[in-house]
C-alpha positions as a printed NumPy array, in Angstrom:
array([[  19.804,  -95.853,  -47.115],
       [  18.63 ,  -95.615,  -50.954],
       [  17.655,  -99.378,  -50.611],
       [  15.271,  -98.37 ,  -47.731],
       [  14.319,  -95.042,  -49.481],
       [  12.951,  -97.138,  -52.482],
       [   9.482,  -98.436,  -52.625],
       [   7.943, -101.487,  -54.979],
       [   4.876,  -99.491,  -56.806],
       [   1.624, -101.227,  -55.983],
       [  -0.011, -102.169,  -58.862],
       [  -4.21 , -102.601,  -58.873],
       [  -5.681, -104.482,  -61.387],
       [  -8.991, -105.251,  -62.399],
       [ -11.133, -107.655,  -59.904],
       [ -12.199, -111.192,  -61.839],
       [ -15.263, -110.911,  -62.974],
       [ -17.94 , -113.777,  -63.663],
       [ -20.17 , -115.6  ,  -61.947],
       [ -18.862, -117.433,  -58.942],
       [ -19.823, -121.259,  -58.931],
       [ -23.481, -121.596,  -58.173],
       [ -23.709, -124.8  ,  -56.156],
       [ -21.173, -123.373,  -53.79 ],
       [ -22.871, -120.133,  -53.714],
       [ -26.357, -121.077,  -53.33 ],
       [ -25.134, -123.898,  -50.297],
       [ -23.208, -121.008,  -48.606],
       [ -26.618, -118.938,  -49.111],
       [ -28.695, -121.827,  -47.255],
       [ -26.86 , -122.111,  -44.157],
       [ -27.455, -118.345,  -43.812],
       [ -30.531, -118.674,  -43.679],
       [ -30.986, -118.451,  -39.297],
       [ -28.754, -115.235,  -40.07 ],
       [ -30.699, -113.505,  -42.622],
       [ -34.003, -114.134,  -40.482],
       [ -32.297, -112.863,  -37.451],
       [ -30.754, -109.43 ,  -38.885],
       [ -34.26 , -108.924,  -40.527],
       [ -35.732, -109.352,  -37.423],
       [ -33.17 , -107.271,  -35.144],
       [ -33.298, -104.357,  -37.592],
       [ -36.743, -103.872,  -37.103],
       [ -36.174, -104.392,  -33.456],
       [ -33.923, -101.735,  -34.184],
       [ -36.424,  -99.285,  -35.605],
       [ -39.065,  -99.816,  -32.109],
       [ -40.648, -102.61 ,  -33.85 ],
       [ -41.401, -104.148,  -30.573],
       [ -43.084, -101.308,  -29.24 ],
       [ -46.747, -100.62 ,  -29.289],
       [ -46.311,  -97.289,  -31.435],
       [ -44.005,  -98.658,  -33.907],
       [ -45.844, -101.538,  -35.181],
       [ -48.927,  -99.659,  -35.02 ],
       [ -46.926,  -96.797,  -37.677],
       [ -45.994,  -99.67 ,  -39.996],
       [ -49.572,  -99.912,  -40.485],
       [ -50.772,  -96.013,  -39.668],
       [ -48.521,  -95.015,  -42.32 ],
       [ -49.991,  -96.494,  -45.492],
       [ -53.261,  -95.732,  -43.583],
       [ -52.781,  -92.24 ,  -43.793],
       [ -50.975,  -91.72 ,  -47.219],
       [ -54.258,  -93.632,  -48.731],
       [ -56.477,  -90.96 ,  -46.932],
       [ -54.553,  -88.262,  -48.308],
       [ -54.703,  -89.877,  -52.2  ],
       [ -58.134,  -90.297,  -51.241],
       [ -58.571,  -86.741,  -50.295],
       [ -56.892,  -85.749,  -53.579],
       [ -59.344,  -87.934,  -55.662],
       [ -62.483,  -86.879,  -53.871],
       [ -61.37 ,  -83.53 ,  -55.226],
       [ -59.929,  -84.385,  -58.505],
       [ -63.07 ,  -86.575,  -59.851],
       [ -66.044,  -86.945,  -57.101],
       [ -65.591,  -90.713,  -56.159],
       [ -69.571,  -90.708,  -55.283],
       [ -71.018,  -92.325,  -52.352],
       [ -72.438,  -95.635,  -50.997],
       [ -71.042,  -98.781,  -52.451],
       [ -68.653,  -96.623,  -54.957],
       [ -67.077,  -94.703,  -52.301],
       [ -66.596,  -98.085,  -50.634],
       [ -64.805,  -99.688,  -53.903],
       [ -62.68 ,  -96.7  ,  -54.311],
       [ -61.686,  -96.615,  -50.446],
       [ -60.775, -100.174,  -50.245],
       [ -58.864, -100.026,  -53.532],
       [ -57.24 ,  -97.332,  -52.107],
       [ -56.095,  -99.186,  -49.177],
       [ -54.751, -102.632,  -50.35 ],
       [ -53.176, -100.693,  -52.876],
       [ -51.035,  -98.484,  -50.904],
       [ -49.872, -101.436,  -48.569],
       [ -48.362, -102.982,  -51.714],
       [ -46.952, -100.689,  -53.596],
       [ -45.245,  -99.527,  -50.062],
       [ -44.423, -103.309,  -49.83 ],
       [ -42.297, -102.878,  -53.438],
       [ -40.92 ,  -99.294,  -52.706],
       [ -39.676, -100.059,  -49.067],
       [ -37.027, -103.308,  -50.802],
       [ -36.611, -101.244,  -53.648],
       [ -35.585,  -98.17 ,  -51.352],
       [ -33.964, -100.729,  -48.975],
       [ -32.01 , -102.831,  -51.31 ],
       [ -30.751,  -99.848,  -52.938],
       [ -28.35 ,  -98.953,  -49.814],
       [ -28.136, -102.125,  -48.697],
       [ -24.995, -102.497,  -49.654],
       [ -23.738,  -98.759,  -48.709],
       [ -25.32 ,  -99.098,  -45.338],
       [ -23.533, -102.779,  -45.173],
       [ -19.905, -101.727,  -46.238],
       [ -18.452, -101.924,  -43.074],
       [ -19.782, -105.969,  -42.297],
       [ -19.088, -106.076,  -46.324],
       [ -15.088, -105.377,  -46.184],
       [ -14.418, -107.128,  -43.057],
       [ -16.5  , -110.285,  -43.203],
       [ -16.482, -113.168,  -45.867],
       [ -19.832, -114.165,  -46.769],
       [ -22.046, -114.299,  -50.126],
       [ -22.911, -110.825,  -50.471],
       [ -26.868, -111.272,  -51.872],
       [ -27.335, -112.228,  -47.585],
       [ -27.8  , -107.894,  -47.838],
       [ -30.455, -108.036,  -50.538],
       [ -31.91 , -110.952,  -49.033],
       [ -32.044, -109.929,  -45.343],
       [ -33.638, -106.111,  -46.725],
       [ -36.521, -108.009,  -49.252],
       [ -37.599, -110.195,  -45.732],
       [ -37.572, -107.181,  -43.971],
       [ -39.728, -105.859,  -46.446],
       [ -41.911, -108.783,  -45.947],
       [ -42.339, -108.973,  -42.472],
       [ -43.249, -105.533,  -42.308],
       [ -46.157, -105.775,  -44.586],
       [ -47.312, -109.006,  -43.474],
       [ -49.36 , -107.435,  -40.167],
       [ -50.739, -104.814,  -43.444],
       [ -52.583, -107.212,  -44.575],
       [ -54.426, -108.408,  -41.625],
       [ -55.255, -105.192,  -40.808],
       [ -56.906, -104.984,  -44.308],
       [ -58.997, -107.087,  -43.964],
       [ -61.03 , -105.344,  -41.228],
       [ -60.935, -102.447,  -43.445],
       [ -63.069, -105.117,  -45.862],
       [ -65.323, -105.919,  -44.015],
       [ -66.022, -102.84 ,  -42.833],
       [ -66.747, -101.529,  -46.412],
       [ -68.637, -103.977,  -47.677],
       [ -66.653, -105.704,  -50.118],
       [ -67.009, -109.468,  -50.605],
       [ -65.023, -111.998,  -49.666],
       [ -64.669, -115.184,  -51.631],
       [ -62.071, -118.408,  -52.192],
       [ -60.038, -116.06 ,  -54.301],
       [ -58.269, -115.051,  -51.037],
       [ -56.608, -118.389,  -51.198],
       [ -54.709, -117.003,  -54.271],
       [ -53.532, -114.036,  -52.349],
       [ -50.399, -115.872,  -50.688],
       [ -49.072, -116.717,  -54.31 ],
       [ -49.634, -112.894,  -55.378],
       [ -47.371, -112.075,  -51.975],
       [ -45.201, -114.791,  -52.952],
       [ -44.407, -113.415,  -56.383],
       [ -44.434, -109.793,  -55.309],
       [ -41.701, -110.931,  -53.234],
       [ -39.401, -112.266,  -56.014],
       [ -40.125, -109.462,  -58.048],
       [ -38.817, -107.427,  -54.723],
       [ -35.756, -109.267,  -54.621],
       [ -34.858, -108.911,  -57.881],
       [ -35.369, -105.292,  -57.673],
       [ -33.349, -105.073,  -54.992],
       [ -30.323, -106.871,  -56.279],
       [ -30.681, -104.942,  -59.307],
       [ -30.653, -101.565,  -57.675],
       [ -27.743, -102.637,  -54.787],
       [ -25.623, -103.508,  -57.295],
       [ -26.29 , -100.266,  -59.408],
       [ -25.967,  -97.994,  -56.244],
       [ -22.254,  -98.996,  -55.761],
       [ -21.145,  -98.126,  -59.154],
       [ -23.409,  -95.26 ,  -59.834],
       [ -23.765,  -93.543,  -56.503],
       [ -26.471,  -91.089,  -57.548],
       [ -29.209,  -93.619,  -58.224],
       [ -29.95 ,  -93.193,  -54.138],
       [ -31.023,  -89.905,  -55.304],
       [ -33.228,  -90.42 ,  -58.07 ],
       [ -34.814,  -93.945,  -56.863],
       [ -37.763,  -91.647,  -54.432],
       [ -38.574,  -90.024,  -58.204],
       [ -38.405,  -93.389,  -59.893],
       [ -40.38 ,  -94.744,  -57.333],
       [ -43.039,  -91.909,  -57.048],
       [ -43.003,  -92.155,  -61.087],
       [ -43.864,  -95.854,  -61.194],
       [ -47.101,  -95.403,  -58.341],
       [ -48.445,  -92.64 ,  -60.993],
       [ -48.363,  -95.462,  -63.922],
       [ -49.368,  -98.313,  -61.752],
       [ -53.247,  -98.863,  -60.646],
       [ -52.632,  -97.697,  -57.183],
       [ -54.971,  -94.532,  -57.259],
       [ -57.293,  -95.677,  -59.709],
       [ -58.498,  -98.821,  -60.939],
       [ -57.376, -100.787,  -64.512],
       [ -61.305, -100.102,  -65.185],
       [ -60.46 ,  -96.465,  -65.301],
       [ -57.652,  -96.511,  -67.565],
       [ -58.632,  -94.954,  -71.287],
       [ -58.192,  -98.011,  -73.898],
       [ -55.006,  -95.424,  -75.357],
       [ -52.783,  -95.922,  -72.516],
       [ -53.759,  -98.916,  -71.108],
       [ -51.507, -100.333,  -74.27 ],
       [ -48.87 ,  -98.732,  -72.971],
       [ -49.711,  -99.153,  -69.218],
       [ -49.832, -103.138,  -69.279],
       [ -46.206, -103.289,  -69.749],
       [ -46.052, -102.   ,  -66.434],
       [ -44.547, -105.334,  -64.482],
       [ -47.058, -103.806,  -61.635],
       [ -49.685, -103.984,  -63.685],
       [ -51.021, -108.017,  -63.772],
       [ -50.04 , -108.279,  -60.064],
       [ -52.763, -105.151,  -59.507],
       [ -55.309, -106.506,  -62.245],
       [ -54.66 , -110.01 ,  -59.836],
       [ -55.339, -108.132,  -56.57 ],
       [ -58.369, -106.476,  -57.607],
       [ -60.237, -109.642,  -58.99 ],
       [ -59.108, -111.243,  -55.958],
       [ -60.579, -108.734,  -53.504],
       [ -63.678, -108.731,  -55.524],
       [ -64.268, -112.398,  -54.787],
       [ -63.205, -112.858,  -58.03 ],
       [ -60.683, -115.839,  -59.301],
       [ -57.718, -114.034,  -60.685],
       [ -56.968, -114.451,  -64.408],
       [ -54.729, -116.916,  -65.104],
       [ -53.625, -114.613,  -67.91 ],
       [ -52.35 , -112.001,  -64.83 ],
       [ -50.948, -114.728,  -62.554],
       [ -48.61 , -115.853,  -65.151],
       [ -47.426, -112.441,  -66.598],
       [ -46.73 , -112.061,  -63.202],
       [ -44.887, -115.007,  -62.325],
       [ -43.017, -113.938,  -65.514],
       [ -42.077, -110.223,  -64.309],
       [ -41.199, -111.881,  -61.279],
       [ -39.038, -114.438,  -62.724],
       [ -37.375, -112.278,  -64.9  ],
       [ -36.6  , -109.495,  -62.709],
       [ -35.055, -112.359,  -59.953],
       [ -33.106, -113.658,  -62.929],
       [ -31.738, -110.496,  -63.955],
       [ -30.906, -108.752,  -61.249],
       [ -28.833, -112.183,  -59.577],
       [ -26.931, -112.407,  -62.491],
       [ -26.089, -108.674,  -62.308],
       [ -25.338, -109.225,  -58.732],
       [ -23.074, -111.74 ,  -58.844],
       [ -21.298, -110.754,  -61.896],
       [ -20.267, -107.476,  -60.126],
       [ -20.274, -108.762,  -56.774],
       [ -16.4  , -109.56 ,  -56.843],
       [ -16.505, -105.468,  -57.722],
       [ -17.992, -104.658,  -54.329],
       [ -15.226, -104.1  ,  -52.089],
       [ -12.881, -102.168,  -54.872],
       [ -15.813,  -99.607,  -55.131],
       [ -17.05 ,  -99.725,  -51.545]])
């Protein structure tokens, strides 16, 4: 009776920590790959992506949130008319599509992992498939954005040049920036459950600093010091040249490629330091 009344304590200790070997990891990654497409593609399935009114929201949306910062400039600082109303409309535009294209993996990634707890603790697989799978999501959905665009500029006038060849490579980069950002802020949401709460401030924080509702032209010498350290910044400074027929600075396209490769750097390493973490604090 007191040998069956008597119970061995259970003892937790601390998860190994480190970074899991790469090779293995990265191979294990790879033959994902059919998988990653195809969750990306059935989540949006998922969210009417198929039907006539929900791809025409992915791009309505944007649409209308740059007519309302529109709205709020005309009344803020007359934006004139003609070919300046044109500039600022089209800025406008491209703008918003990208800097929805960052917040949607950055608000994405964050809960990734949350929102994947239940395939997390009962499947084995290499954990950045969540990041991954939300940053192509991401992608896909602002691909058809940019299409869409470029009615928009023609409509207003603005010239078209070879500089549009660069614009895959400023996707492209945008896109490792967004996948560092979201393995950053996945990993961060599962020990510090509150940054799901403060990410749409943090978000809404870094469009006010960023050259979404006004140009880098418009920025006062004084902050634009202070502004260019923005990792946003030289992939907007890109953009505009680029949609101005312009060739982008070279100066731009490699601060970018920097911000992207550091951000992708960091964030994996954060990732997969903690990732052995996940299922303890899941």
């Amino acid at each position: 009776m007191s040998s069956m009344s008597t119970r061995m304590p259970s003892v937790y200790e601390a998860t190994a920590s480190g970074l899991p070997p790469l090779r293995q990891y990265f191979a294990e990654l790879k033959e994902r790959r059919p998988f990653i497409w195809h969750l990306a593609r059935t989540d949006l399935k998922a969210k009417n992506y198929d039907t006539t009114l929900g791809r025409v929201w992915v791009v309505l949306d944007p649409l209308l949130a740059a007519g309302v910062y529109y709205l709020m400039r005309s009344i803020i600082r007359p934006v004139g008319s003609g070919a300046a109303r044109n500039l600022v409309l089209s800025h406008l535009i491209w703008a918003v599509f990208f800097f929805q294209f960052v917040q949607a993996a950055m608000n994405q990634g964050a809960r990734t992992l949350l929102n994947g707890r239940g395939m997390l603790l009962n499947a084995s697989f290499p954990r950045a498939v969540l990041p991954l799978y939300t940053t192509l999501r991401a992608l896909l959905d602002f691909l058809p954005t940019m299409a869409v665009y470029m009615v928009f500029q023609y409509t207003l006038k603005q010239p078209f040049g070879l500089s549009l060849l660069m614009l895959p490579v400023i996707i492209a980069l945008m896109a490792v920036l967004n996948l560092g950002l979201a393995l950053l802020l996945a990993t961060t949401t599962v020990f510090f459950r509150d940054m799901a709460n403060f990410l749409p401030y943090i978000t809404r924080l870094l469009m006010y600093v960023s050259p979404v509702l006004f140009g880098t032209a418009e920025i006062p010498p004084n902050l634009k010091v202070y502004l260019q350290w923005n990792p946003l910044y030289p992939f907007y400074a890109a953009l505009e040249q680029i949609f101005r027929a312009q060739w982008p600075s070279s100066t731009y396209l490699l601060q970018s490629a920097g911000w992207a490769a550091f951000f992708a750097l960091a964030g994996g390493i954060y990732f997969l330091v903690k990732e052995r973490e996940f299922a303890v604090r899941l």
